[in-house]
N, C-alpha and C positions, 0 to 999 in steps of 0.2 A: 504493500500500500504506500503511494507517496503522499508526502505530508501538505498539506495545503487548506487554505482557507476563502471561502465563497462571499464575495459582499457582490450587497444588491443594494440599490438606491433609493432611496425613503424621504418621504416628505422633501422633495422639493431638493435632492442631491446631497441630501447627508447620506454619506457610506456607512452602513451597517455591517456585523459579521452574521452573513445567514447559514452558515453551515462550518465544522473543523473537522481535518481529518489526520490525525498525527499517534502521538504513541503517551499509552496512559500513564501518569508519573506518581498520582497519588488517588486514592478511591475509599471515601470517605465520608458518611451521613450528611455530613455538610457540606459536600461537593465534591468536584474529580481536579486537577489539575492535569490539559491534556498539553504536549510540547508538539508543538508546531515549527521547523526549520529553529532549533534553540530557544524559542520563544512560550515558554509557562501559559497555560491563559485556564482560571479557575473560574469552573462551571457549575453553576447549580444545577442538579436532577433531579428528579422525583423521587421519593424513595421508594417506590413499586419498580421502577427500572433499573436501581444500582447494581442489583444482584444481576443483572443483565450487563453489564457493563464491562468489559474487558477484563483482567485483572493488572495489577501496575508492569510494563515493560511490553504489552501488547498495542498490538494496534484497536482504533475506533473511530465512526465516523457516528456526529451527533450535528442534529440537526440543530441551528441556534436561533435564541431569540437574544435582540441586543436591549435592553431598559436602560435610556439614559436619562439620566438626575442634573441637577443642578452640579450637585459635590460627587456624582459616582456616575460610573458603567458599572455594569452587572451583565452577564454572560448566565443564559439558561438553557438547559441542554436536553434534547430527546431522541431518542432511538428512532422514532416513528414520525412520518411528517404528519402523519393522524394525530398525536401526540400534541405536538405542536401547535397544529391548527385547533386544536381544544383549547390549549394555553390561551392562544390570542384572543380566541373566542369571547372566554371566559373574559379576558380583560378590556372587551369591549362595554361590561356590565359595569356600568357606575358605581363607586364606591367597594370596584375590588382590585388591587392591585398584584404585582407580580408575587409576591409575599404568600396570600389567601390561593391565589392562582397555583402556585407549585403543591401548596397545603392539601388543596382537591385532587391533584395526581399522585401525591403522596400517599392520600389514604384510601384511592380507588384508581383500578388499572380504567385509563383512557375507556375502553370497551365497554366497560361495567356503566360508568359514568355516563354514556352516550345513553345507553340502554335505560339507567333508571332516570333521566331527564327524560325521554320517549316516551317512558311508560308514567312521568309524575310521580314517583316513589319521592315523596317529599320523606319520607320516615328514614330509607336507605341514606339519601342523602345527607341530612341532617346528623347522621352517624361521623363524620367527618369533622375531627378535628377543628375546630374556629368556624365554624359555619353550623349556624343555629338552624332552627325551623322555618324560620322569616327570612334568612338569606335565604334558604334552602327553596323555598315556594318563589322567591323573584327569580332565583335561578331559573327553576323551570316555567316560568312565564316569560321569562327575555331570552331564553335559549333555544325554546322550540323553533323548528325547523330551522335551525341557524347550524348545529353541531354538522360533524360527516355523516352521511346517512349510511345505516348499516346495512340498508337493502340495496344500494348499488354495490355491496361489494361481495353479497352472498353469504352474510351473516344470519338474514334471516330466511327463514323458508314462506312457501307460495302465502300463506296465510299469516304473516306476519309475527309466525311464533320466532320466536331464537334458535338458531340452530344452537349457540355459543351456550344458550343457556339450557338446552339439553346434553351438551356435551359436561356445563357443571357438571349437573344431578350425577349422571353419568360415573363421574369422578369422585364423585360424595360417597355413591352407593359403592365402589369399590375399596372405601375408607379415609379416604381424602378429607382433612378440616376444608370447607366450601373457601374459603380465601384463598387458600393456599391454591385450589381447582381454578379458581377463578382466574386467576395469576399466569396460572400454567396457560390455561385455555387464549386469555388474551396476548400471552406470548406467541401461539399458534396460529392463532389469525392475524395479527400485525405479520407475521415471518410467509403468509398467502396462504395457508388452508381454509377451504371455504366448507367443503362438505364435511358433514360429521365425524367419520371414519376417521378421513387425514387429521381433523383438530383433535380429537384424541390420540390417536398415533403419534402426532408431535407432543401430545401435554406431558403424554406419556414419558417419553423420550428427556422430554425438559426437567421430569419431576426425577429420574433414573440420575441423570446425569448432576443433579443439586447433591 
């Protein structure tokens, strides 16, 4: 993998960094530190994706978001452009910023998160860390139909059930704590498994190899 970094131009010709791809130096609850041509650059990730994340001396490519402050840059990092495009989403909602933003990928995989904003699980939601009842319902009122939809990608079947969330149960009833399935599963569908078989197959595989 050669190392390098993606800007794309924003608001009117400020350069951003939208993507890094270099070799991981440190990995860490609190972020990764990834070296790019000599160059350190420390990234915040979700904590549902770390365990996904290289281990320190490998390579990674993460897709970035840049938050710029008055007194700081901050560097936020995702596996998945799906991922990502949730982050941004999300901080299009008034009164949340990059902070509450990672907070919500932290305590629910991208996937899960699509699905219970779909379905209005204000209760699931609400389960998360810094986000009440009342963020939780503006959530799914300013979110609806904005998130990726999971039926152009073959997550759900002809009738809108979840393949993803058959494949959970699935993984429950073979002994699996449901988070930990949940994990697995939306690791398998970000990686292209669409039909059921293969997303087990991969959860499987993912949960084997932890």
């Amino acid at each position: 993998m050669t190392s390098g970094i993606l800007f794309q131009e924003f608001n009117g010709g400020l350069t951003l960094i939208a993507s890094l791809k270099g070799i991981v130096q440190t990995k860490k609850p609190e972020g990764v530190i990834i070296e790019v041509s000599g160059v350190g650059y420390r990234v915040s990730v979700p904590l549902c994706s770390l365990a996904d994340i290289p281990e320190p001396g490998e390579n990674v490519f993460l897709h970035t978001y840049t938050h710029v402050r008055e007194d700081a840059l901050q560097l936020f990092g995702f596996l998945s452009e799906e991922e990502r495009k949730v982050f941004t989403t999300v901080l299009g909602i008034s009164g949340i910023g990059p902070k509450l933003g990672l907070a919500i990928l932290s305590g629910m995989p991208a996937l899960r998160f699509i699905e219970a904003v779909s379905s209005e699980d204000v209760e699931l939601l609400s389960t998360i860390p810094g986000l009440g009842k009342k963020t939780a319902s503006r959530l799914v009122l300013e979110l609806k139909g904005k998130l990726p939809s999971l039926e152009s990608d073959g997550a759900h079947g002809s009738k809108g059930h979840s393949v993803a969330e058959d494949a959970v149960s699935a993984l429950v009833n073979l002994g699996y704590k449901k988070p930990t399935a949940e994990k697995a599963v939306d690791n398998a569908v970000r990686g292209g498994a669409a039909a059921i078989e293969d997303i087990i197959k991969e959860a499987l595989k993912y949960l084997t190899d932890k």
